[in-house]
N, C-alpha and C positions, 0 to 999 in steps of 0.2 A: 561430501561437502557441497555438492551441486544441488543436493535435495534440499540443502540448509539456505543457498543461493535463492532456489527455486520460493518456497517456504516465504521467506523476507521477501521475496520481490512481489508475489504472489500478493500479500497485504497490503507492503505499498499500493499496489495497485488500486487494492481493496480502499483506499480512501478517496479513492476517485467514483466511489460509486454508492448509486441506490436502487437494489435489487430485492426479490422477495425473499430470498433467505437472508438478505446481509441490510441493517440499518446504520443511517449515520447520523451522526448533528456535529455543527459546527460546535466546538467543546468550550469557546469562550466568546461574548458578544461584542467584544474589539473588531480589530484590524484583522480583513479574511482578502486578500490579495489573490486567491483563487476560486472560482465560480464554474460549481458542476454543471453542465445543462442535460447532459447524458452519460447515462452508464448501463450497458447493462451486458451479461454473463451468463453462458451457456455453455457443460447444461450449468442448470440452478437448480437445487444447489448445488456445491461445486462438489465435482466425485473425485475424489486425492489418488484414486486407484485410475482413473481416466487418463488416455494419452494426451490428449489435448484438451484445452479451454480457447474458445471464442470470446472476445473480449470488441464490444464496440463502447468507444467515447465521447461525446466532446467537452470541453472544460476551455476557459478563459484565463488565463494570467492578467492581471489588470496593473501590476508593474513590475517590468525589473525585478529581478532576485540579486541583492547585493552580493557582491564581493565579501565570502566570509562567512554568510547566511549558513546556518547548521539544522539538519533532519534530527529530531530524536523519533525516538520508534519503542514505544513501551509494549506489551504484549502477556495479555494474563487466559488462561483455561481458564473458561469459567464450569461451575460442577454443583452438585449438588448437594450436601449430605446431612443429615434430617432433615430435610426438606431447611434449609438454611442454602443460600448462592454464597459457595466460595469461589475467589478470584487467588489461582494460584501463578505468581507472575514465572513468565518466560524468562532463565538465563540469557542475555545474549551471548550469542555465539557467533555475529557477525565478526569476521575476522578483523574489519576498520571500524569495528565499535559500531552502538546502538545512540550514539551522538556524534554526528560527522559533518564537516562539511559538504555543505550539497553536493558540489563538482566530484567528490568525490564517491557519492552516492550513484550521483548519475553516472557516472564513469563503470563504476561494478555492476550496474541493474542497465545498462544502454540496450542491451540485447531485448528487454523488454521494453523499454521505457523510448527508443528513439521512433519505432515506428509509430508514435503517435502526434510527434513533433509535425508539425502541415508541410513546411518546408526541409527534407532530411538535411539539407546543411546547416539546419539551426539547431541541429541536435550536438550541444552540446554546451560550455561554458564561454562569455558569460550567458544564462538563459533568462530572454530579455520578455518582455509583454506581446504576449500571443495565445495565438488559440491552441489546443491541442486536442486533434481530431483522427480516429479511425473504426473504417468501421469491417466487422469479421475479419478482425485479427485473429490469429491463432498462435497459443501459446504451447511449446511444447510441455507436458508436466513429465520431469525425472521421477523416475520409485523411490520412492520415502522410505526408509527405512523403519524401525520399529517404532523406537522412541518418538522421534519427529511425525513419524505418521500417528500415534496417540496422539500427544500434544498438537496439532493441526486441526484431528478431525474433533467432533463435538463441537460445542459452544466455544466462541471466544468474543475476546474485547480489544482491541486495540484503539491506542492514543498516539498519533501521527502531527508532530509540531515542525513548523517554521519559523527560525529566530536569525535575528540579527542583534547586532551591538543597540541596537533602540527598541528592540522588543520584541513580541510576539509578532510575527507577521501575518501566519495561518496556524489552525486548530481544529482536527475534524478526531471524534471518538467515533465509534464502529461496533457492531456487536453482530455477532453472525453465525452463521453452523455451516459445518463442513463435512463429509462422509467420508469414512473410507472406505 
C-alpha cells in the first residue's frame, strides 16, 4: 500500500513541475491561484527501480485555499496500439478517494508535501497565500510492486484540479515517462 502512497504522491508532485521528460499546461484559461517558477527532478527521467529522487521547487500560492477546497486527481497510461495513442485510465486506489478535500490530502502526502512549505509550522490546514520553496530534497522511493510498477512506468497523463464551492480554482495537465 505504501508503493500506492508513494505512486499518488509522487504525481502530485508531478504537477508542480517542468522537466525534460515530464510537460505541463495549465488545463483551463481561468482562475490558476498557483504559480510554478521552479521545478525540477533528478535523475530525469524518473527511474521507479531508484532509491531516491531529488526534488527542488519553488511555486507561489497567490490566495488562500478555502475551507472545503477539494484535490481530484485523474490518471490515465498512455500506449500505443496500431500506432493509434490509447489513454487507459488509472483505478483509484487511494484509500480517501481520488476527490478529497485538500486538508485531507495534505494530511496523507505531509511526509512529502511539508518540506516544501518555507515556514514548517505552516505546513498544514488552513493553507494560506505563500511561497513554497526547496531545494535537493530527497524523496525516498518504496519497490513498486508488479502491477503498479507497469502502470507507473511508460507514458502517462495526468489531470490535477483545485475546486471550491465557486469553481475551479487551479488546473494543470501533465504528460510524462517513467522507467522502471
Amino acid at each position: 500500500m505504501k508503493s500506492l502512497y508513494f505512486l499518488f504522491g509522487f504525481l502530485c508532485l508531478v504537477f508542480n513541475c517542468k522537466v525534460d521528460a515530464l510537460s505541463y499546461r495549465t488545463c483551463d484559461s481561468g482562475r490558476q491561484i498557483l504559480n510554478i517558477k521552479k521545478f525540477n527532478i533528478s535523475p530525469d527521467p524518473v527511474q521507479l527501480t531508484a532509491k531516491e529522487v531529488t526534488i527542488s521547487m519553488e511555486a507561489q500560492l497567490a490566495e488562500d485555499i478555502p475551507t472545503g477546497a477539494r484535490i481530484q486527481v485523474k490518471i490515465w497510461k498512455v500506449t500505443w496500439i496500431f500506432g493509434w495513442k490509447i489513454y487507459i485510465p488509472a483505478p483509484c486506489v487511494l484509500p480517501f478517494g481520488c476527490d478529497v478535500e485538500h486538508c485531507k490530502f495534505l494530511k496523507e502526502f505531509s511526509e512529502q508535501e511539508c518540506p516544501f512549505f518555507v515556514r514548517k509550522s505552516t505546513c498544514g490546514c488552513p493553507i494560506k497565500a505563500q511561497t513554497f520553496k526547496g531545494d535537493g530534497l530527497t524523496i525516498t522511493v518504496p519497490p513498486l510492486g508488479g502491477l503498479v510498477r507497469w502502470f507507473a512506468s511508460g507514458h502517462f497523463w495526468l489531470d490535477l484540479k483545485m475546486a471550491d464551492s465557486s469553481g475551479l480554482m487551479s488546473c494543470y495537465s501533465f504528460e510524462g515517462e517513467a522507467r522502471s
